[in-house]
N, C-alpha and C positions, 0 to 999 in steps of 0.2 A: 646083419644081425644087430638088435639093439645091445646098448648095454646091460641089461636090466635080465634079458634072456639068458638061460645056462644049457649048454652042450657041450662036454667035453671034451670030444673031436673037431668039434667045430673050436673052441675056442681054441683048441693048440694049431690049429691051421691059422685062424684068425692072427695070434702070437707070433705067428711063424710072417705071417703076412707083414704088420710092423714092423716085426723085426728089421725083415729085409729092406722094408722102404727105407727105414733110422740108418743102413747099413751106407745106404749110395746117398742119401741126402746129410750124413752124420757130419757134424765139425762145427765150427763157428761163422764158417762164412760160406758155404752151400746154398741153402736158402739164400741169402743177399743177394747171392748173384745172380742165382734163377731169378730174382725178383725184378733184378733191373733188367734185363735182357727179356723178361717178359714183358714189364711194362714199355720199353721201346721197341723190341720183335728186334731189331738190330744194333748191336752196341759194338762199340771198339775194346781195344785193351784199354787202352786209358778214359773212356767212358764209365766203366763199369770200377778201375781204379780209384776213379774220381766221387762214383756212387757212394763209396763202404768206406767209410772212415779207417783207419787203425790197419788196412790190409795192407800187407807189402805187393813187393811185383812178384818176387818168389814165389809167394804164398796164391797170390791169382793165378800165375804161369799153370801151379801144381793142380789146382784145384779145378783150371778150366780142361785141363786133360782128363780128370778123373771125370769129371762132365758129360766129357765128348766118348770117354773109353765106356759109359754107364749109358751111352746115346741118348743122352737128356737133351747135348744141343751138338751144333754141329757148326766148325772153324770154316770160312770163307776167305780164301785171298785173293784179294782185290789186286788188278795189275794196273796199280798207279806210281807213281814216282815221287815219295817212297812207297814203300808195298806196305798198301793198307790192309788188317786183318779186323772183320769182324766175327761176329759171333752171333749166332739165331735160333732159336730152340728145334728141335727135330719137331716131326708129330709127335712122337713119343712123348717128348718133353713140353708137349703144348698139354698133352693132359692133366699135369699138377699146376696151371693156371686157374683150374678155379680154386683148387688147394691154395694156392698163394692168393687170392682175394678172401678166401676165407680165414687166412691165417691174418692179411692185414687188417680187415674188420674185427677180427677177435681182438687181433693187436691194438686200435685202437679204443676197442671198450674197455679191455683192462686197462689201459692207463687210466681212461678216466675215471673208472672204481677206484684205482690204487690213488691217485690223486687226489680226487673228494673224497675219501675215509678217512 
């Protein structure tokens, strides 16, 4: 539906839609993560630590479970010595790939508006 169109039902479902996506991708560093784990298809812990300025390990630990519990990506342990653990998006979670190219394209037009103005 565009925006521009009106249906009442439809937009409370529409609402309700949103809603739910803001709910499993909501916080400050969700998106990040999908992002780098998209853009490599395989990341480690400290890969994707290394990505996102300002995160703790805590805070990744918490976030990449809520990920996996939301089946956006899914944990892989490697049986190397030490036991490496990555990280890879399910299908599920390959679907908000083109979402995340489209949010980085936006992302860098607005700077450049917000820049040159």
């Amino acid at each position: 539906m565009k925006c521009s169109e009106f249906n009442t039902d439809e937009h409370k479902r529409e609402m309700m839609a949103v809603q739910d996506s803001m709910d499993v991708l909501s916080g400050k560093w969700k998106i990040s993560i999908i992002s780098s784990i998209c853009y490599y298809n395989k990341r480690r812990f400290s890969d994707v630590l290394n990505d996102i300025p300002g995160i703790s390990n805590k805070m990744l630990s918490k976030e990449l479970k809520e990920l996996e519990i939301n089946k956006l990506i899914k944990r892989i342990v490697l049986e190397t010595q030490p036991i490496t653990v990555q990280y890879e998006l399910t299908e599920h979670g390959k679907t908000l790939q083109t979402i995340i190219r489209n949010l980085t394209e936006w992302g860098i037009q607005h700077r450049k508006k917000i820049i040159n103005e």
